[in-house]
N, C-alpha and C positions, 0 to 999 in steps of 0.2 A: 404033162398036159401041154400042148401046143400053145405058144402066143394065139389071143385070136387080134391085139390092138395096142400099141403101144399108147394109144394115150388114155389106158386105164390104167398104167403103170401108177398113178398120182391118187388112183383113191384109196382109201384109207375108210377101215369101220365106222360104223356110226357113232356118234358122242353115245349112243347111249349103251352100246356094247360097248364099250370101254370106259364108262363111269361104272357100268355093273362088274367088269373083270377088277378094275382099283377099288369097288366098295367090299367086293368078296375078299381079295388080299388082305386088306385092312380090317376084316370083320365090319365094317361100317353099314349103318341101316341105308340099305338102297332105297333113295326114291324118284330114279330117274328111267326103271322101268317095269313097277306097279310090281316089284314083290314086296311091299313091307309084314313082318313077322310081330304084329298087333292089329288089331279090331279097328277098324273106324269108327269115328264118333259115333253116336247112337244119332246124332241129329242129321249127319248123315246118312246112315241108314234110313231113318225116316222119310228124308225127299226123297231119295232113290225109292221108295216104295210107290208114293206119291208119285213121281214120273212114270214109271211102270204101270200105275193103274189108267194114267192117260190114254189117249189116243195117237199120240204121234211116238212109231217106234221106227225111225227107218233112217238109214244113216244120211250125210248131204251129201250131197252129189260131191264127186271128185276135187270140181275147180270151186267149191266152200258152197255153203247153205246164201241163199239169194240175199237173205235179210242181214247175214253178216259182210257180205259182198257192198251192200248195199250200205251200210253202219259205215264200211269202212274207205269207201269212195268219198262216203259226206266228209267224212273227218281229215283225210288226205287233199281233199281237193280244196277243204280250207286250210292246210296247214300249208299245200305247195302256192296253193295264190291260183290255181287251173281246175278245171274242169276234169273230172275223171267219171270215163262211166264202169258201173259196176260190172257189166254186162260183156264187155271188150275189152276194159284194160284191168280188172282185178283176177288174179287167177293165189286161189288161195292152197299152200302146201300143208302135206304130215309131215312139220321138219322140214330142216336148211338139207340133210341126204335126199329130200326128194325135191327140194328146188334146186 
């Protein structure tokens, strides 16, 4: 297969393909990519029912859900001492492989 970039030479799997490749080696319980081999609490099963009978089933938008966009400007912009808007300067990732 042809180069198509030399500068993807540097990337490397995600942490979490390669937490599941060293917890299978090791027989170790994976929980860094949602196969665990037992039940979940019953109490969560519980809310997860509860959520599901709700009305809001739709994923957030790509750059995060407004009100965590939003949580997390407030919080940042008192911790840097500046003003941050959620809207322009928060763009929220799945994971450090997708930022």
């Amino acid at each position: 297969m042809p180069k198509l970039s030399r500068r993807i030479e540097n990337f490397t799997d995600s942490v979490i393909r390669r937490m599941t490749r060293i917890a299978n080696s090791f027989g170790a319980i994976n929980l860094s990519q949602g196969f665990p081999d037992f039940d979940p609490p019953i109490e969560l099963k519980n809310a997860l029912c509860e959520v599901a009978a709700g009305s809001i089933h739709q994923y957030a938008v790509t750059w995060g859900a407004k009100n965590f966009r939003e949580a997390l400007a407030k919080k940042q912009s008192k911790f840097m001492g500046i003003p941050i808007d959620p809207e322009t300067q928060i763009v929220v990732t799945c994971g450090s492989t997708e930022a």
